[in-house]
Legacy VTK file of the C-alpha trace (Angstrom):
# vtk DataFile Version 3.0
C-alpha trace
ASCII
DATASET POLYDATA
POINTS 78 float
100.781 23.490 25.335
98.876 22.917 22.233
96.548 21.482 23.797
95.758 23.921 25.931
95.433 26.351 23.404
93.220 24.695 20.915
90.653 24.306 24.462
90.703 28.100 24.704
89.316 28.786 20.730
90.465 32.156 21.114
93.755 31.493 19.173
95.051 29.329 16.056
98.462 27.861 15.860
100.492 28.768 12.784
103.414 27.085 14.081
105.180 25.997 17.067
108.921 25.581 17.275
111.966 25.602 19.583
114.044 28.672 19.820
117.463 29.038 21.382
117.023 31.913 24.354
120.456 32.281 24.425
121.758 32.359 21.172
125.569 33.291 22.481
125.735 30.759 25.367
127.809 27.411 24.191
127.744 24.214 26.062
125.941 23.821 29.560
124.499 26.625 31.094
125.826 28.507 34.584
123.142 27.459 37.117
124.076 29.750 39.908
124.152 32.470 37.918
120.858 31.886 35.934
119.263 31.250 39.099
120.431 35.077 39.761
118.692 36.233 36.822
115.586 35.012 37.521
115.730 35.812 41.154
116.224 39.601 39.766
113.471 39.224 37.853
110.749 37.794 40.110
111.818 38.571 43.734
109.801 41.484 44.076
106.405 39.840 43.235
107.377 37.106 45.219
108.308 38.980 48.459
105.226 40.507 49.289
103.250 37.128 49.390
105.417 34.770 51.745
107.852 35.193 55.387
111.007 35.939 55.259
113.349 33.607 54.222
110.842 31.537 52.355
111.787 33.399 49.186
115.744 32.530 49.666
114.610 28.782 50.357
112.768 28.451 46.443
115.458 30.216 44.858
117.785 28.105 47.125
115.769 24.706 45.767
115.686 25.967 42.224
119.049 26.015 41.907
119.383 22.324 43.581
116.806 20.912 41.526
118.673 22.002 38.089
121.537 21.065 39.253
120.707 17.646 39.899
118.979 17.347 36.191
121.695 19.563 34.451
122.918 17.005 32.242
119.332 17.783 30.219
119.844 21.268 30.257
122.126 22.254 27.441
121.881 25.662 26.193
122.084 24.298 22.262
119.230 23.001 20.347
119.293 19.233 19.088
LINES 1 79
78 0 1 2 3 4 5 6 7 8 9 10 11 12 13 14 15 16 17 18 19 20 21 22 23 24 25 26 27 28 29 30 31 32 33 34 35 36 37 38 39 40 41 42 43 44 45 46 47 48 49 50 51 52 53 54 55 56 57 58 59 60 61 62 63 64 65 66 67 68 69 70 71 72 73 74 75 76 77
């Protein structure tokens, strides 16, 4: 990402760190139901753009593909 924003020159990094999005959330996070967050959140720009049923098929193989890497996706910071 730094990269990318150093090859823009409109912008100087101060600093760049890690911050916990979910500061209340212990141990692994609830796929399903995150998936369900972000499926509120960007449905409606999605709809518009692709056939029916292709929207429920990329939430659908979100929710796979984090399942099958979960064991990386812990809702602490090291």
């Amino acid at each position: 990402m730094t990269e990318l924003i150093n090859q823009n020159g409109s912008f100087d990094i101060e600093i760049i760190e890690l911050t916990n999005l979910s500061p209340s959330t212990k141990g692994p996070i609830n796929i399903p139901e995150w998936v369900k967050h972000v499926r509120a959140a960007l449905e409606g720009m999605l709809t518009p753009h692709f056939a029916p049923g292709i929207v429920d098929e990329l939430f659908s193989r979100l929710a796979q593909k984090l399942l099958d890497s979960s064991e990386e996706l812990e809702s602490e910071l090291p």
